[in-house]
N, C-alpha and C positions, 0 to 999 in steps of 0.2 A: 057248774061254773058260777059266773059274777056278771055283775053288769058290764065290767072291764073285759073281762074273758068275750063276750057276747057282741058288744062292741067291735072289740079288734076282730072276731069272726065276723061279722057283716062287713066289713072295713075291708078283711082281705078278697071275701067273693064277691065286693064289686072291682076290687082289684086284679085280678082274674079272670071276670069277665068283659075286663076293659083290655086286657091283653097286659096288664101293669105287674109281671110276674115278679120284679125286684121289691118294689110295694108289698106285693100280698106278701112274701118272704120275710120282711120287713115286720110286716104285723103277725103274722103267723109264727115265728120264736116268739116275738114280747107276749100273745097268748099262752104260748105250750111253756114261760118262763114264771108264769103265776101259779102261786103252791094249788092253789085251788081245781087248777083244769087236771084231772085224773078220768082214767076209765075210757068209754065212748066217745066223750068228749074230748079226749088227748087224744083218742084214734082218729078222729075224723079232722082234727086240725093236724095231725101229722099226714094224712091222706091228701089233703090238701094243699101243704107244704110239697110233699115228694111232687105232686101235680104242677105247682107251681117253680120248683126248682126244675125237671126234665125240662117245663117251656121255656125256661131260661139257658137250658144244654148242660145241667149240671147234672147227668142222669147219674153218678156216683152217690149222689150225695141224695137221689131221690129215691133210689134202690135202696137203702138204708131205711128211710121212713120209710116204705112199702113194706121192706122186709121185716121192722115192729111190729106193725099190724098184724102180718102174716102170723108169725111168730107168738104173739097172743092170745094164749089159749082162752081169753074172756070176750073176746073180739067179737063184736056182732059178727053174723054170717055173712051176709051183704058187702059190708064193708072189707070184711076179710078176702072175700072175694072178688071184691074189685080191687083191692087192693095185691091180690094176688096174679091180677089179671095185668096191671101196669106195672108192677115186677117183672112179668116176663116181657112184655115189650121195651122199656127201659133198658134191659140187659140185653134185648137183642139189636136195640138202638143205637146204645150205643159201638155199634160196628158198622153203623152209616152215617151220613153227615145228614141231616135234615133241617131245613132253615125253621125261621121263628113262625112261620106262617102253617108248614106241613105237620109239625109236630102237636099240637095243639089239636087240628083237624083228627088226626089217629086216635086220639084219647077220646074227641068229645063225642065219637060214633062208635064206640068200645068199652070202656070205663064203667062207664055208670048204668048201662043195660041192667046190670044184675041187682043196681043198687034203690 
């Protein structure tokens, strides 16, 4: 990555941790939109992306960046893994209605264990 790539990544995981999932969203394409971010580092801002759209209830559209990673046979393990892990709750999620408060809590005691 770039100082700009690095940036808008700090940018969105305080965004994210401030519950500001249309923000991190926001910063998270203008990252993954610079020629520069490839590899790990497009895996992990897509990972975070899918994290940040599911808090928003868009689990379609997060199951897709989950499903990249998955799908990437250069994928760190970790990451593939957890990313393989919020693929299948996003998919199952999306068949409940869960507010902005519950969804968030399921990922952040599940997710990232492996990672």
């Amino acid at each position: 990555g770039d100082a700009l790539s690095d940036a808008l990544f700090v940018e969105a995981v305080l965004a994210l941790k401030a519950g500001d999932d249309e923000r991190a969203v926001d910063d998270l394409n203008a990252a993954l939109a610079l020629p520069a971010v490839q590899g790990h580092e497009r895996n992990l801002l897509l990972y975070l992306r899918g994290r940040a759209l599911a808090g928003g209830g868009e689990q379609a559209a997060a199951a897709r960046d989950f499903s990249k990673i998955v799908s990437d046979p250069g994928a760190d393990a970790k990451l593939a893994a957890a990313a393989s892990d919020s693929l299948d709750k996003t998919q199952r999620i999306r068949h409940y209605r869960l507010d902005a408060e519950t969804l968030p809590l399921l990922f952040e005691y599940t997710d990232l264990q492996n990672y």
